[in-house]
N, C-alpha and C positions, 0 to 999 in steps of 0.2 A: 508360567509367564516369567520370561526374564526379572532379576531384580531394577533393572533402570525402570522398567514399565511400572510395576508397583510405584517407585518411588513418586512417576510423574502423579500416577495418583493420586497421591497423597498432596496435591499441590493445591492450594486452599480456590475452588470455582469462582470465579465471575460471574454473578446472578446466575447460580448455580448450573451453570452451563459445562460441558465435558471442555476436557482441552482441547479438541479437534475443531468445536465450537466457535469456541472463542480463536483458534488462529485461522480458521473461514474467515470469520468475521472480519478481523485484523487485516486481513489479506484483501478483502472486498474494499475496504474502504482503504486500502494502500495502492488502490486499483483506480479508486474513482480519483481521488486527489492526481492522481498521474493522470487521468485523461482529464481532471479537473487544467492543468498543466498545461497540457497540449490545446486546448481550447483558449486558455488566456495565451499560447503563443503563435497559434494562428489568428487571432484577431490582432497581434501585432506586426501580424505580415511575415511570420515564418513559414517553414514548410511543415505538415502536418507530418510526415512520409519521416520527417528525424525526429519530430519532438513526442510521435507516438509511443517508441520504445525507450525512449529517456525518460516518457512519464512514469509508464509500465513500471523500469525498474528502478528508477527514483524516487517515487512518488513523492514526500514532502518537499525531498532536497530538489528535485524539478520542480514543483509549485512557484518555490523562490527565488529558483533560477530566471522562470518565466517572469516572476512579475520583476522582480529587477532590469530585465534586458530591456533594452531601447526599441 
């Protein structure tokens, strides 16, 4: 096994979860906050069809975006 892979090893778990785990995890819920996103900016009257993929790879920073916009 490469030394980089060991080292990630050695990287202290999150409720002792593997690292692939924990950035699933990371990744889901950087998923939902983005369609979280596009949900607050179609109910202010945007287009779904743009604010889907800005949720997707925004997610927080789109959340804010949405609830900010008029």
């Amino acid at each position: 096994m490469p030394d980089f892979l060991n080292d990630l090893d050695r990287i202290p778990r999150l409720f002792g979860l593997s690292l692939i785990e924990s950035l699933t995890i990371a990744a889901l819920v950087h998923f939902l906050v983005g369609i979280a996103a596009t949900i607050v900016a179609v109910r202010k009257g945007r287009d779904w069809r743009w604010w889907l993929p800005i949720g997707l790879i925004g997610g927080t920073l789109a959340l804010v975006m949405a609830l900010r916009s008029d």
